[in-house]
C-alpha positions as CSV (number, residue, x, y, z in Angstrom):
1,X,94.7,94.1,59.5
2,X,94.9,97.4,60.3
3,X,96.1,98.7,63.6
4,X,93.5,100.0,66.3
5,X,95.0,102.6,68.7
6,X,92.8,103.9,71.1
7,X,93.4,106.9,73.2
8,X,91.6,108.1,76.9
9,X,91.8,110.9,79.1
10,X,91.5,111.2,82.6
11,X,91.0,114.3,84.3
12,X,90.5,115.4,87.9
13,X,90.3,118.0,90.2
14,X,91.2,118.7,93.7
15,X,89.7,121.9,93.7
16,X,85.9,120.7,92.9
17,X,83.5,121.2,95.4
18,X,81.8,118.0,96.6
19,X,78.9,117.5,95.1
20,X,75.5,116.4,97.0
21,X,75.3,112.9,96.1
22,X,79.2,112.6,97.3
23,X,78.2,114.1,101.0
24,X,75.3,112.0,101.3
25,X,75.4,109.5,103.2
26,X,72.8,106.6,103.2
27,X,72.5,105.1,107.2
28,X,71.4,101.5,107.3
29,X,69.4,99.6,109.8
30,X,68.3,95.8,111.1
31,X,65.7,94.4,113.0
32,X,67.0,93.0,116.2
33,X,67.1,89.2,114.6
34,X,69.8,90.6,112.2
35,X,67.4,91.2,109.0
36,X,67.7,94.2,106.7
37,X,65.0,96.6,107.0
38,X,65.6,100.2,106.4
39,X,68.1,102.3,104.1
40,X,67.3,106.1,104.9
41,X,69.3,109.4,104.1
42,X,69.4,110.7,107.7
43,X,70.6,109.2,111.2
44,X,67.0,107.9,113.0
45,X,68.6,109.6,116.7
46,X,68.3,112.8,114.6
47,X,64.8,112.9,113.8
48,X,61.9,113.8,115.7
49,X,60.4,111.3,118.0
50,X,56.2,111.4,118.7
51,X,55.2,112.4,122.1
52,X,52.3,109.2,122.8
53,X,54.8,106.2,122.2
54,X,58.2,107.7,121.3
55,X,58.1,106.4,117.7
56,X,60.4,108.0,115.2
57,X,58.6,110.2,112.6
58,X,59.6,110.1,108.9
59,X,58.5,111.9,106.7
60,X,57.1,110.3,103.7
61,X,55.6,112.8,101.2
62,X,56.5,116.2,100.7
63,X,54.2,118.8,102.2
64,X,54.9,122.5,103.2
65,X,56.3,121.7,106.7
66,X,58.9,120.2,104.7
67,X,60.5,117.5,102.2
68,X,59.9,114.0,102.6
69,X,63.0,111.7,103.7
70,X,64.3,109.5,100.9
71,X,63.9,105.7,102.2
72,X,63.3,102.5,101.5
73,X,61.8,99.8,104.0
74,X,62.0,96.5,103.3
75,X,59.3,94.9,105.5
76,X,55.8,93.4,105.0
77,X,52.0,94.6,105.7
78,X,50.3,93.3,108.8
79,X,47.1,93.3,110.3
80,X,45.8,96.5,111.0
81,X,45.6,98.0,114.7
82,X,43.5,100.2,116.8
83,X,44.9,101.8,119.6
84,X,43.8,103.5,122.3
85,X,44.9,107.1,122.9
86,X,44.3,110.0,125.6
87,X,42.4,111.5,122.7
88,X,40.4,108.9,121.2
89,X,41.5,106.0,119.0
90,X,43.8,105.4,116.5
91,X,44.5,102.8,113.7
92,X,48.0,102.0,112.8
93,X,48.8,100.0,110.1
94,X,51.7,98.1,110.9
95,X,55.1,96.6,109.0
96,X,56.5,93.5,110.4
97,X,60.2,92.0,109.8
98,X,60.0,89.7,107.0
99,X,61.8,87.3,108.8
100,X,60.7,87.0,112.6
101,X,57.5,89.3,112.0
102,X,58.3,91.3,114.8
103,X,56.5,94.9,114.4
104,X,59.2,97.4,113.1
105,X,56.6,100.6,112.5
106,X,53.2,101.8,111.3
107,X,51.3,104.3,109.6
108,X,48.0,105.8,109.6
109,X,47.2,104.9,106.1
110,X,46.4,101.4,104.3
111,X,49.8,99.9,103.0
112,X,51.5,100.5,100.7
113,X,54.8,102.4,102.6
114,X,54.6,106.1,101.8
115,X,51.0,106.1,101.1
116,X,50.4,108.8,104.4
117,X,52.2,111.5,104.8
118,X,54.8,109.6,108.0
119,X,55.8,106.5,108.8
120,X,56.8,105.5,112.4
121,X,59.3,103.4,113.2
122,X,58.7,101.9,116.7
123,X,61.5,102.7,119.0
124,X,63.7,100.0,120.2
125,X,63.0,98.1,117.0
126,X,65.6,98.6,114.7
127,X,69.9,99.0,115.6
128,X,72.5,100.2,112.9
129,X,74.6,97.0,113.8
130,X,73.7,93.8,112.5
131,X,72.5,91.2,115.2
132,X,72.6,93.9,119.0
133,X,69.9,94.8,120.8
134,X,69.9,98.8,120.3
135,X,69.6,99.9,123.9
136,X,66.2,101.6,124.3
137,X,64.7,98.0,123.3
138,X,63.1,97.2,126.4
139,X,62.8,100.6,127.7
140,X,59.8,100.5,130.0
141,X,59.5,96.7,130.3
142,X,59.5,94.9,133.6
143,X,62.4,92.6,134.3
144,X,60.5,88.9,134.1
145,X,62.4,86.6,136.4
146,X,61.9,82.6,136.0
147,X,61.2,80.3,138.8
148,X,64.9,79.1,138.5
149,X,66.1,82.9,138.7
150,X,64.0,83.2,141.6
151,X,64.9,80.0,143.6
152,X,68.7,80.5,143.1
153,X,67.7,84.5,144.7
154,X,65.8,83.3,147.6
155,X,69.0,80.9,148.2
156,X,70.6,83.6,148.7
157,X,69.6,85.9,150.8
């Protein structure tokens, strides 16, 4: 049998420039019960936020304000809502965690994702670390004290 020799060669460069893929980083997040939901190409705290309800905006179709985000959210169509505004009214079609359904964001469009021209994540819902609360969860909720809380209170003062 003949002999097979077989012969590579490996090159690199410390002087490249990065390229854009290698700088790129892609930023994960969770729902609050720990589920994967979102992979997107820029930090959420760095995007714009909308003035009603302090959703995050992302942008999901190019248009000549700009480039759409690239993203890809893994949650499931619910029921739509309507909403009542300062101006008017407004239907949001919502995306639930596929695990506990809790709402994670909306659009103004029928489902599928990326069909309108944003999607909104609702604030509080997601965190980049797998299973904690992100802190502006319960922003504006009231603190809801049971009767045991509130008998072991009473006792004292």
């Amino acid at each position: 049998m003949p002999k097979v020799i077989s012969r590579s060669a490996v090159s690199s460069s410390t002087d490249a420039a990065p390229t854009a893929s290698s700088i790129a980083a892609l930023r994960v997040y969770y729902c609050i019960c720990g589920e994967f939901i979102l992979v997107i190409d820029k930090s959420l705290a760095s995007l714009p936020r909308r003035q009603s309800d302090g959703a995050i905006i992302v942008r999901s179709q190019d248009s000549a304000a700009g480039k759409a985000r690239v993203f890809k959210l893994n949650a499931t169509a619910g029921d739509p809502v309507l909403v009542e505004r300062k101006g008017g009214h407004e239907r949001q079609y919502r995306f639930l965690c596929p695990r506990c359904t809790l709402p994670i964001g909306y659009q103004s469009t029928p489902p599928p994702e990326k069909s309108g021209p944003y999607l909104y994540i609702i604030k509080g819902a997601l965190t980049q670390m797998q299973g904690q609360v992100p802190a502006d969860a319960f922003d504006g909720e009231e603190l809801v004290r049971t009767s045991a809380e509130e008998k072991e209170s009473n006792s004292l003062t």
